[in-house]
N, C-alpha and C positions, 0 to 999 in steps of 0.2 A: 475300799475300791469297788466302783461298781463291776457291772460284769460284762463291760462293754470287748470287745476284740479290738486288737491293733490289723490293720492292715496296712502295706508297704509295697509301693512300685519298685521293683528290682532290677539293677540295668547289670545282666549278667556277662556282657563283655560286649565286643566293636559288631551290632546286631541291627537291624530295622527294627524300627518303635514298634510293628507287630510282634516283635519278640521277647518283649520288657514280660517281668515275671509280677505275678500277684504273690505274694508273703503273707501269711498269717500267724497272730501269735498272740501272747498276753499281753494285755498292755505296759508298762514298765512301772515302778514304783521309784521315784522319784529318792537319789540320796540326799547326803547335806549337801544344801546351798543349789536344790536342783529344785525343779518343777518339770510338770509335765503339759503339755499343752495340746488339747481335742484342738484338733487342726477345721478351721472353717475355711480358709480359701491358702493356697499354696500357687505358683506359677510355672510357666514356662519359659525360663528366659534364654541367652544365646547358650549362657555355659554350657546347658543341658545337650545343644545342639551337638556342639563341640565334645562334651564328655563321652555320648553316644557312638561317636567316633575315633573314641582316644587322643582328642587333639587337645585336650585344655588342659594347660601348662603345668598344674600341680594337681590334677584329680587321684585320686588314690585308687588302689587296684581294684579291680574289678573281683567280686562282684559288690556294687554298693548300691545306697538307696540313694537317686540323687532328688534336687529338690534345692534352689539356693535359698529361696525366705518362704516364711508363713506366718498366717496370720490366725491366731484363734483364742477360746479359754480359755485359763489356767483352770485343769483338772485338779490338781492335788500339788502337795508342796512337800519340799523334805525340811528334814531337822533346820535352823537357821535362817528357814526363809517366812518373811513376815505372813502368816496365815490365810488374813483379810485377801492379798493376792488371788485367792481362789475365785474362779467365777469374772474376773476380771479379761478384757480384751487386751492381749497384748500381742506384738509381733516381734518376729528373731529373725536375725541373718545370720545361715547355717552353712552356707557353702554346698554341703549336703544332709539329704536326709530329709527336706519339706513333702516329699511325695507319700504322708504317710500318714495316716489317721489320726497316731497321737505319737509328740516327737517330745524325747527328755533333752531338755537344755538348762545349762547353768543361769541360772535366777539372776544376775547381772549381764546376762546376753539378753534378756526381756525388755522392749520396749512398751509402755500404754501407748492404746491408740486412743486418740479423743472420742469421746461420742460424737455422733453424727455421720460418724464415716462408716457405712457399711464393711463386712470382711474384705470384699474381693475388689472395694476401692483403694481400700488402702494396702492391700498385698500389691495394687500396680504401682506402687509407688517406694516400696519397701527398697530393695537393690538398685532400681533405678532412681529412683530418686536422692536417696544415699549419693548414689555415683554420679548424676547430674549434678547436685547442688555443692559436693565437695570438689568437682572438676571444676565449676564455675566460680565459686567464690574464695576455696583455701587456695586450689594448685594458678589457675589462671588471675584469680585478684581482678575481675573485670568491673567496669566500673560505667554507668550513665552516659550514655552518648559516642561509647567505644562501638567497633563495627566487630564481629566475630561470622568463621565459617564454619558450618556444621554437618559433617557428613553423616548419612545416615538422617535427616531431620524428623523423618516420620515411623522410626523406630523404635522401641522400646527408650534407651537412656536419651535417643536424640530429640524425641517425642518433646519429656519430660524438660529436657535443658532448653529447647527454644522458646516452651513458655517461661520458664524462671528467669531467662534473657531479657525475655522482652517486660518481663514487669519489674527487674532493674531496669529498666530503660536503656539496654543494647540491642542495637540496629542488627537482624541476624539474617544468612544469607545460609540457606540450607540447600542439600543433595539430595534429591531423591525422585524415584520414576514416576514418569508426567501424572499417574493417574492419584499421585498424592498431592500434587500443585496447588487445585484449590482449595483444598484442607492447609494445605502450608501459608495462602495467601489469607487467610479469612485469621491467622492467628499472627499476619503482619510479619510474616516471613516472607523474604524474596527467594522461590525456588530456582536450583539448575537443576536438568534433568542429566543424571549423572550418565545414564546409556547411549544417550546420542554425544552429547552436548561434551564441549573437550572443557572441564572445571574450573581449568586453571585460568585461561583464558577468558571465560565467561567470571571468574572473580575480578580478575584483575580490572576486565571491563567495570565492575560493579564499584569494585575498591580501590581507585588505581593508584595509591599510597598503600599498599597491602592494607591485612586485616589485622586488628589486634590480639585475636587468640583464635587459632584453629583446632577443634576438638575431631580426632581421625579413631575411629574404630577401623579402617579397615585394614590396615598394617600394609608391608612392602612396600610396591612402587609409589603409594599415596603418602608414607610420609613424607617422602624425600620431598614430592610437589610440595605438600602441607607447609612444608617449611619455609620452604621457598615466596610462599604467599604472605609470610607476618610483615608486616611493618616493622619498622625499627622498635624495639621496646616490647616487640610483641612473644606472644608465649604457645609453645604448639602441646597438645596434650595430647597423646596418642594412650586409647585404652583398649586397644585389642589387636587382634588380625584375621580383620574376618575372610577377609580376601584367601587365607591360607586354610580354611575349614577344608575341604576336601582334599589337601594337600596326603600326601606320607612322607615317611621321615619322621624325624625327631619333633617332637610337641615343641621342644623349650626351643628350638633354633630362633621361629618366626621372631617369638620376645626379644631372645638373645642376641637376636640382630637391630631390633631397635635398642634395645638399653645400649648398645654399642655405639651406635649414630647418637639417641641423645647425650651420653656421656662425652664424644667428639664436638657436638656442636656447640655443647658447652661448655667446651676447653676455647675455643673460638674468640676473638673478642669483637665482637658485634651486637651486642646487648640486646641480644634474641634468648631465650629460655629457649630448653626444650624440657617434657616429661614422660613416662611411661608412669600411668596412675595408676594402684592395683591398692581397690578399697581395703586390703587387710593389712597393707602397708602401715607399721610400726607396731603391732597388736604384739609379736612374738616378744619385743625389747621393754614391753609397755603398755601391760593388758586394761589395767583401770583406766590409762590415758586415752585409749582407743578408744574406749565402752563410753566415755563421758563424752569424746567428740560425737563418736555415733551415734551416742541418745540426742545431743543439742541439735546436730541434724537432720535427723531423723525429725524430730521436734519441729523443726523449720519447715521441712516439706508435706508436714500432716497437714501447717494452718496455712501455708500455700493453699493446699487442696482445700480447706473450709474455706479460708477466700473467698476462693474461684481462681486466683492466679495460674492454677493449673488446674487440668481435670483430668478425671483417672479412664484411662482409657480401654476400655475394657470389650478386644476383643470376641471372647466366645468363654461362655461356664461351661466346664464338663465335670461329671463326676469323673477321681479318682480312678476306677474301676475301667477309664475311657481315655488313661494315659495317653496310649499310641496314637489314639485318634486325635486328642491334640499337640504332641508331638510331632504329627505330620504337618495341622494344621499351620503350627507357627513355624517352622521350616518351609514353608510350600511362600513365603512370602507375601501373599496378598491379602492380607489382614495389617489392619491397624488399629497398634494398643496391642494390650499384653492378653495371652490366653490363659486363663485363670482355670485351677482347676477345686475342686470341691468336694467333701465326702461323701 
């Protein structure tokens, strides 16, 4: 092992990103079926936002490292794992722990990235794009010439999903504030501007047979509208609640109030779907199953990105060491693409 240091962002409990901790240590030694992986680019996505403030629905207590993917070398390998691995580009979805110089993960949670894709293009694509591409194509099944609405369109997963939309050939009609408009129109997205403009109303204008799959991060009063806007046949995919971030109270309620409504509405007989999507869903009952879906698409959205079908949006590089600074950044709202962080 060389004699390199581990370093680690520590989020020591519900604190401002100026309070995040720097950790120092040895780097780990890798057991069976484990690797270690020198971290080249790691992000900042919402979890983070939410973890920071005790809001997200299963984070674990404090104090931890968070950090949900990364992307980098394999440093070294433990007993079992194929050797050659070493030295190779790969990336993991960690949930936590990417905010750290070098992170031990099980050798079957490793994804290769392709050459050509630099670290910190394809770290914006890792969780989001995961979560775009398996919302659009397993949970919604949308299909060429279908109409979908997409809240959030110029955001991290919403970003990512209105390009993978439009190059299946779905007509997409995104939310977001006026000064993201003609970045949303130049990628053949019809925007509404969610702060003036009443949503629902301005869809319906658009769609006036509703839409065929609404994807809502922002939980509460939006899915109930959400729903309200599918077309017959159509599918509502709710995967967050952002609207409740600043909230107190109970983390798990916001969820726990949707999985409640989609489980009602599809008791219903109106042949509308509903879902609550949460990318770890079936891992605990069926860990090889999950890990083979995750690689296939994971796999899908790397050569997206070779394409060009999508491009990796890459708000701001910070070193590691400059956590908080981009913790403010992507909390502060007025960036678009993901803020990437770096050794």
């Amino acid at each position: 092992m060389s004699n390199e240091r581990l370093v680690q962002i520590v989020l020591p409990g519900i604190v401002e990103p100026e309070d995040l901790q720097i950790r120092r240590a040895s780097v780990p030694e890798p057991g069976p079926g484990q690797l270690v992986i020198a971290m080249e680019a790691t992000g900042v996505s919402f979890a983070e936002q939410q973890m920071r403030r005790g809001r997200y629905y299963d984070q674990p207590p404090f104090p931890f490292v968070p950090g949900y993917d990364l992307v980098g070398r394999v440093l070294s390998t433990g007993r079992g794992v194929a050797p050659e691995l070493a030295g190779r580009r790969v990336a993991a979805l960690v949930k936590v722990g990417g905010w750290a110089s070098h992170v031990l993960v099980d050798s079957k949670d490793a994804v290769e990235v392709p050459d050509g894709l630099t670290p910190a293009q394809a770290e914006t694509v890792v969780v989001n794009g995961i979560t775009a591409w398996q919302m659009l194509h397993r949970t919604a099944r949308v299909r060429a010439g279908q109409t979908i609405l997409v809240h959030g369109a110029s955001g991290g997963v919403g970003s990512v999903l209105v390009q993978l939309a439009r190059a299946a050939g779905v007509k997409v009609i995104g939310t977001a504030s006026a000064r993201h408009h003609e970045a949303l129109r130049e990628l053949d997205v019809t925007p509404i501007d969610y702060r003036v403009g009443n949503v629902a109303a301005r869809t319906r204008e658009l769609a006036p047979g509703g839409v065929d799959a609404v994807f809502d991060h922002v939980g509460g009063r939006s899915v109930v509208d959400s729903w309200h806007l599918l077309a017959p046949g159509g599918t509502l995919v709710s995967y967050g609640s952002a609207s409740t971030r600043d909230d107190t109270g109970s983390k798990q309620m916001p969820v726990l109030k949707i999985l409640a409504r989609t489980w009602l509405w599809n008791a219903l007989p109106n042949g509308r779907r509903a879902y609550f999507y949460n990318i770890w869903a079936g891992r605990a009952f069926n860990k090889d199953r999950f890990r083979a879906r995750l690689r296939t698409d994971l796999a899908e959205v790397f050569a997206a990105l070779q394409r060009g079908d999508i491009t990796a949006r890459i708000a701001a590089q910070l070193p590691l060491a400059r956590a908080a600074e981009a913790l403010n950044l992507a909390e502060s709202g007025t960036v678009t693409g993901k803020v990437v962080l770096t050794p």
